[in-house]
LOZATOR-148835 format. One record per atom (N, C-alpha, C, O): y, x, z. Coordinates in steps of 0.001 Angstrom, whole numbers, plus 500000, padded with zeros to 6 digits. Atoms other than C-alpha are relative to their C-alpha. Example, Ala and Ser with C-alpha at 12.3 -4.5 7.8 and 13.67 -1.06 7.14 Angstrom:
498810500890500000;495500512300507800;501200500900500000;501181501936500665;498810499180499940;498940513670507140;501090499230500730;502198499739500899;
This chain:
499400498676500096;498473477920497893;500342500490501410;500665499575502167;500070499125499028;498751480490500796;500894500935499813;500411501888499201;499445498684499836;501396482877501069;500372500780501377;500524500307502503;499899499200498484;501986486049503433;500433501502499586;500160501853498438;499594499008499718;503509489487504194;499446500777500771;499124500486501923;500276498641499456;502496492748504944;500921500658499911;501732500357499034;498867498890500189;504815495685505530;499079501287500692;498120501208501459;501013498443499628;503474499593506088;501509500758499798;502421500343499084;499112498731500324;505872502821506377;499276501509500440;498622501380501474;500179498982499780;504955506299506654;500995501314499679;501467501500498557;499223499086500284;506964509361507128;499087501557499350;497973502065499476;501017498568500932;506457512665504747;499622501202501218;500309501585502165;500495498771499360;504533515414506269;500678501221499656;500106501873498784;498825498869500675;507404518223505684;499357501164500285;499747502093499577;500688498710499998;505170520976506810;498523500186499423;497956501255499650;501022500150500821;502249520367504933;498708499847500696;497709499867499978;500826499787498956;499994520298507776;498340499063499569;497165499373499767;501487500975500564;497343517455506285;499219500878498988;498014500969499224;500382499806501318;496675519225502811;499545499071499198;498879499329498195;500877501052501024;495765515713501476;501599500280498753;502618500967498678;498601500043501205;497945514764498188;500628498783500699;500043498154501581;499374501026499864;500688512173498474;499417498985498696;499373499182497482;500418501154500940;499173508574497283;500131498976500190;499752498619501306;498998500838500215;500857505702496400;499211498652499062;499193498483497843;500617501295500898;498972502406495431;498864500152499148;498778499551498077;500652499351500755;495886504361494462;500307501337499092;499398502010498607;499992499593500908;497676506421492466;500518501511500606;501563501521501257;499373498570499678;498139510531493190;501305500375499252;501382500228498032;498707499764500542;501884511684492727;499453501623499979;498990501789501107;500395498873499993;500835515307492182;501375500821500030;502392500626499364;498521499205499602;503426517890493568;500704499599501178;501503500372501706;498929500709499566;504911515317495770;499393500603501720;498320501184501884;500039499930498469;505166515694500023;498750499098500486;498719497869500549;500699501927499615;502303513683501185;500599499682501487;501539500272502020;499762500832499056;502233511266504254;499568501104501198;498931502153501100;500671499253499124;501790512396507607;498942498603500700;499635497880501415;500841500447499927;498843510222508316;498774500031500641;498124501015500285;501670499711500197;495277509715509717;499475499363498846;498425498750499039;500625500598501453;494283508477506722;500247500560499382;500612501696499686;498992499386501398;495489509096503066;501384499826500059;502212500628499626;498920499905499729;498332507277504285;500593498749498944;501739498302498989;499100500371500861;498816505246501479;500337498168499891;499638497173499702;499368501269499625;501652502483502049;500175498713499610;500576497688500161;499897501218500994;501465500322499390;498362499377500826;498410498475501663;501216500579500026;497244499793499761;500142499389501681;499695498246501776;499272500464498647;498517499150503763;500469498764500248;499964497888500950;499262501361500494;501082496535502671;499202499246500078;499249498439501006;500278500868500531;498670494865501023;498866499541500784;498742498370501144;500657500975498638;495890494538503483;500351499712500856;499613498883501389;499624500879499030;497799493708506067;500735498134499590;500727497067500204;499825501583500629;499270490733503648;498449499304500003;498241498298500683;501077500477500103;495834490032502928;499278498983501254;498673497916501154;500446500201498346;495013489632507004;501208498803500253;501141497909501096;499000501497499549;497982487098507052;499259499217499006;498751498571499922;500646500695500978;496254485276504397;498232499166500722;498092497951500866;500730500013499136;492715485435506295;499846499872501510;498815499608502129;499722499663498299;494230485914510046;498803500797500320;498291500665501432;501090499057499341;491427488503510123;500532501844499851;500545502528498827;499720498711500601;492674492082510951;499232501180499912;498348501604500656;500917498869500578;491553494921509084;500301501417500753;499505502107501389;499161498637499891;493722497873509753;500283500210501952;501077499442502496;500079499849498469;493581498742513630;498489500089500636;497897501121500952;502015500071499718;489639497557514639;499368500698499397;499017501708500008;500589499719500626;488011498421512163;500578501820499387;499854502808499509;499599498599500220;490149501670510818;499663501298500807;499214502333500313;500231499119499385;489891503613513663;498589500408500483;498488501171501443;501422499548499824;486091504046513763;499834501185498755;499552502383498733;499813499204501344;486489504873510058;500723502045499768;500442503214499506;499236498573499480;489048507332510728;498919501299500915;498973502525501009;500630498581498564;486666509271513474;498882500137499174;498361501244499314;501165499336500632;483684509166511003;500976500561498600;500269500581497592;499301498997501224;486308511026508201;500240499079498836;500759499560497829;499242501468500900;487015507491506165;501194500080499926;501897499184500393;498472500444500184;490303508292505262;500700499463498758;501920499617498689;499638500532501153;490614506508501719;500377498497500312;499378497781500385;499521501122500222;492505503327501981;500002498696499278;500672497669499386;500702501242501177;490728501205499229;499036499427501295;499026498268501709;501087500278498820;488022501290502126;500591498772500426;499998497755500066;499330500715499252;490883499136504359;499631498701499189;498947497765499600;499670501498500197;491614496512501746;498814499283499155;498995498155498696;500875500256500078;487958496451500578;499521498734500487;499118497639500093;500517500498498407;487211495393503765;500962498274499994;500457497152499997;499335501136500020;490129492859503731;499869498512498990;499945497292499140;500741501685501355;488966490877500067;498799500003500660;499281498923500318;500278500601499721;486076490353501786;499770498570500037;499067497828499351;500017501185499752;487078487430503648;501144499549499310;501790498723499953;499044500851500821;489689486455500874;499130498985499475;498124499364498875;500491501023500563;488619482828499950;501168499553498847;501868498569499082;498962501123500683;490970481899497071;500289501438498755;499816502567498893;499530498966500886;492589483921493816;501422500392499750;502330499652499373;498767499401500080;495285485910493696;500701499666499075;500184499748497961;498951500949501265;498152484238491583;500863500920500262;501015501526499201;498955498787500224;500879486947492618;499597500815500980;498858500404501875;499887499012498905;501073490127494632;501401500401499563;501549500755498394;498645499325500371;505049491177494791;500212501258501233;499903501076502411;500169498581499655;505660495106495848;501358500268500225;502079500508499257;498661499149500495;508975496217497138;499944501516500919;499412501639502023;500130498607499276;509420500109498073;501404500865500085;502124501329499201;498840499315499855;512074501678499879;499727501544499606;498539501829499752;500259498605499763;512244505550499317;501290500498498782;501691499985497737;499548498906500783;514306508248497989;499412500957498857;500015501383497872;500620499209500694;511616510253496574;498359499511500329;498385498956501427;500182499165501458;508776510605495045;500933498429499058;501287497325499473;499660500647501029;510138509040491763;499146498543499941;497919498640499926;501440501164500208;508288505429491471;499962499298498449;499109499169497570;500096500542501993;509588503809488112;499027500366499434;498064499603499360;500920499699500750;507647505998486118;498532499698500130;497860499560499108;501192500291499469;504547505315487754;499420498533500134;498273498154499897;499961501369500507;505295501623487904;498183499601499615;497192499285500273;501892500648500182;502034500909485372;499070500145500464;498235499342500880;501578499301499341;499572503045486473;499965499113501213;499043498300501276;500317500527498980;500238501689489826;499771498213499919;499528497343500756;500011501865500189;500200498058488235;498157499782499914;497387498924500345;501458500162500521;496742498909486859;498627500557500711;497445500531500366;500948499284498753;495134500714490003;499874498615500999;498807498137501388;499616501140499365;496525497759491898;498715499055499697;497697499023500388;501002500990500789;494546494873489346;498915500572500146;498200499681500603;501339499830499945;491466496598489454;499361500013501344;498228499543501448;500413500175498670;491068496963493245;500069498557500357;499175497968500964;500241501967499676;492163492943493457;499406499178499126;499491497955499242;500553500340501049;490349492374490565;500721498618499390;500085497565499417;499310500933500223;493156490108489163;500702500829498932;500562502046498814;499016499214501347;495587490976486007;500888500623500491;501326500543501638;498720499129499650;498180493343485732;501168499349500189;502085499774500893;498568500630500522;500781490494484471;499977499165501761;500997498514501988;499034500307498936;500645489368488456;499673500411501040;499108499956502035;499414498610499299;501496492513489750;501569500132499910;501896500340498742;498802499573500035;505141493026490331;500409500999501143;499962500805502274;499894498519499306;506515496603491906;501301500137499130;501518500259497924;498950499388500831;510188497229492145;500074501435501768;499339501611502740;499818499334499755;511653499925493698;501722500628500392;502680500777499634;498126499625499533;515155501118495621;500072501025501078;499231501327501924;499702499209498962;516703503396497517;500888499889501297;501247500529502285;499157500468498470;518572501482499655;501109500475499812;501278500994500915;498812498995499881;521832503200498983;499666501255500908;500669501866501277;500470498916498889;520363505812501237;500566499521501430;501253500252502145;499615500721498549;520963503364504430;499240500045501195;499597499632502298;500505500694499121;518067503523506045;499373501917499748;500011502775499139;500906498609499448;515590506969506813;498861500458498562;498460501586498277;500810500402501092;513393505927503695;501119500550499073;501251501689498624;498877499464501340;516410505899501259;500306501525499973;500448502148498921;499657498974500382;517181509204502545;499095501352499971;499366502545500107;501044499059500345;513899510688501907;499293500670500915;498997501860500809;500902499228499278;511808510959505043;498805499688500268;497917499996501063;501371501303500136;509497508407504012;499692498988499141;500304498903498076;499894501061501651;508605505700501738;499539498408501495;498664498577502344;500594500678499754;508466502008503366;500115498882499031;500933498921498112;501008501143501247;506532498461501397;500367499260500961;500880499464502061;499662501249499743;506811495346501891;499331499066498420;499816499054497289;500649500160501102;503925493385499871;499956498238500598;499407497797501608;500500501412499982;504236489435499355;498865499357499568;499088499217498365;500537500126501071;501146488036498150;499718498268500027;500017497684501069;500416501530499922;500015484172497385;498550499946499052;498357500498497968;500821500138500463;496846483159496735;499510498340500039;499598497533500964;500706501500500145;495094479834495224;498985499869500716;498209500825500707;500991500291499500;492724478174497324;498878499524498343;499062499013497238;501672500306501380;489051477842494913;499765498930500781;498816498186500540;
């Protein structure tokens, strides 16, 4: 067994200046502020390849992104695509925690359980995604951003 951490943050784009949507673990919050980003931005799929790259010690997100980025690759599945790759082993947990004030995440919870499993091609039941606001302590809690923090462990095959 292998475990490792990723963490990602992005602050909201308050003037709307991208026009992408705000997206969150695959999943579009429709209405919501998006990221201000070269990419889509989105913090969770971030998290998780950079956990992934502790897992592999091969990084994805920096080398490889910024080519992507300049040929107009800004979808974030791309990143952690790229990252299972060189995953040798099966995912036994991925754990999700997300600071933010806003958008709402609870509700979204499944969907994002089940966008999640299909990109790691592993079950929903080990997916876990909670969610806080920090008491509003930190810049996140008080809604100028959302940051992750993704544990994951994987079985060696």
């Amino acid at each position: 067994m292998r475990v490792a951490i990723g963490q990602d943050s992005h602050r909201f784009d308050l003037e709307h200046k991208s026009g992408k949507p705000l997206i969150i673990a695959g999943v579009v919050f429709e209405g919501e502020t998006p990221f201000e980003a070269n990419s889509d931005g989105d913090v969770v799929l971030h998290a998780v390849t950079r956990a992934i790259s502790g897992i592999t010690t091969i990084d994805v997100i920096g080398p490889k992104t910024k080519q992507w980025i300049k040929e107009g690759k800004l979808d974030s599945r791309l990143y952690l695509k790229e990252a299972l790759k060189d995953l040798d082993g099966r995912i036994a947990h991925l754990s999700i925690s997300i600071e933010c004030k806003k958008p709402r995440i609870t509700p979204k919870i499944p969907e994002m359980r089940k966008s999640l499993a299909e990109l790691l091609d592993t079950d929903e039941r080990n997916i876990g995604i909670t969610a806080t606001s920090g008491e509003e302590l930190t810049d996140f809690g008080r809604g100028l951003g959302v940051n992750v923090f993704a544990v994951i462990t994987v079985e060696d095959r």
